[in-house]
N, C-alpha and C positions, 0 to 999 in steps of 0.2 A: 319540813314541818316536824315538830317536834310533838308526841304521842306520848310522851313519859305519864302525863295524868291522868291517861283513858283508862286503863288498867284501874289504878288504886279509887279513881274516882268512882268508878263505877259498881267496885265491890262495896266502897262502903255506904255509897245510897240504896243499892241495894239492900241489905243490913240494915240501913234506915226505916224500912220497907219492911223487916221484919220477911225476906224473904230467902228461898236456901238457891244457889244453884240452879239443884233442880225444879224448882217450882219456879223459878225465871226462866229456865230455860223451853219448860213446858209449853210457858204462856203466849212462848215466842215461837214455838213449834220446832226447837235445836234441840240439840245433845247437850246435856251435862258439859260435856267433854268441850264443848265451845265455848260456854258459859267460862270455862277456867281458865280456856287459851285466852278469850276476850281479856280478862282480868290480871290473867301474866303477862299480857303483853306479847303474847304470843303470836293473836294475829288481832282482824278489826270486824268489825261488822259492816255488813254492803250499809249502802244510805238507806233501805228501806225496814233495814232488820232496825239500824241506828235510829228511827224513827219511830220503831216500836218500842223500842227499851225505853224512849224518851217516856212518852205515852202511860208506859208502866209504871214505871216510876216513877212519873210527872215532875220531872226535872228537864232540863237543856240541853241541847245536845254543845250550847257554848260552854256549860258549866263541864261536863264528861270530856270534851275536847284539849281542855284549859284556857280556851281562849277568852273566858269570863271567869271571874273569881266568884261571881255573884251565889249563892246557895238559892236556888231558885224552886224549889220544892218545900212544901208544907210541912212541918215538923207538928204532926200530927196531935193535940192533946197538949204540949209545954204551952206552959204560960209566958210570957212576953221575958220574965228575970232567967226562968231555964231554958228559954232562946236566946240572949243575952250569956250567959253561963257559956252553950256550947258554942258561939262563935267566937268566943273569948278562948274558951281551947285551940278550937281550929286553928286561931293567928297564933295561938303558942306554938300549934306543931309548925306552923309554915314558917315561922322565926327560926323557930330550932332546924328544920331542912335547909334552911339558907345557909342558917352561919355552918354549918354541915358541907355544903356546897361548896364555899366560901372557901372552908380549908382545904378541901380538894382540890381546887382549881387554884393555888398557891406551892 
């Protein structure tokens, strides 16, 4: 199983979230210091930690997994054109990591 998108998926909902580190990691009863390994990719959270992060951040544990592409959390406040706006980025960046990939593996 492939884990490459737990890490970045999960800082930036986080950040979506308007929250630091430390103030997720508070809420989850960790260290900072786990908080950053989670996000480097460092190590993973048990199913039940993973269950609260979902929770917190009211996203999926498919979407933090990568097993769903789906944005499954509330974008709190945008209107329907600045919801439309950022997932229009999103597919820029995930175009641009492809053709990125792409040369790599060539």
């Amino acid at each position: 199983m492939n884990l490459d998108f737990f890490g970045e998926r999960l800082k930036s909902v986080r950040k979506s979230k308007r929250l630091t580190q430390l103030a997720l990691a508070q809420r989850l009863a960790i260290s900072k210091g786990t908080v950053s390994a989670y996000e480097q990719g460092l190590s993973y959270p048990s199913l039940s930690t993973l269950v609260e992060i979902c929770s917190i951040l009211d996203t999926s544990a498919d979407y933090l997994l990568g097993i769903s592409d789906d944005l499954s959390f509330k974008m709190g406040g945008l209107t329907a054109e600045q919801t439309d706006s950022v997932l229009q980025f999103i597919a820029l960046i995930e175009h641009a990591n492809s053709l990125v990939n792409d040369q790599h593996q060539h």
